[in-house]
C-alpha positions, 0 to 999 in steps of 0.5 A: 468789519473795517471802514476805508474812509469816513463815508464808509465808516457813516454807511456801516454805522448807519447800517449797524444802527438799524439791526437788531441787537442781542444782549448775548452779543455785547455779552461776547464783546465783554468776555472777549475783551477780558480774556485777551487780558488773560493770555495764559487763561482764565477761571470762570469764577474769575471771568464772571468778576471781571466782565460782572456778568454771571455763568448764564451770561457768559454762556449765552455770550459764548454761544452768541458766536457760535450761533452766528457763523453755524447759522448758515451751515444748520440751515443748510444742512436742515434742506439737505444740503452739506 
């Protein structure tokens, strides 16, 4: 998402204050930030002490993403369509 003015940054934060919010997400926003420390990789052992989340956590925040953009596409194809 970007924003090419300041009204337009108030109108998204505006809108983002208002939907629902999913622990898993900032969970992502945490693993995320933390591997692009690691660009060579990093364990899990390693990842869940650096972002201090444990492996369910990190696995919901993982699928977080997943579940997001596959929505659509399994709602589609759940009505038939590809």
């Amino acid at each position: 998402m970007h924003a090419c003015s300041t009204e337009h940054l108030t109108l998204l934060e505006d809108q983002l204050r208002g939907r629902p919010y999913h622990e898993a997400e900032l969970w992502f926003a945490k693993i995320t930030r933390t591997m692009a420390q690691h660009h060579y990789g990093i364990s899990m052992a390693d990842l869940s002490r650096e972002t201090g989340l444990d492996l369910n956590q990190l696995e919901a925040g993982a699928l977080w993403i997943t579940r997001l953009h596959c929505a659509p596409h399994s709602a589609a194809r759940d009505r038939g369509a590809a």
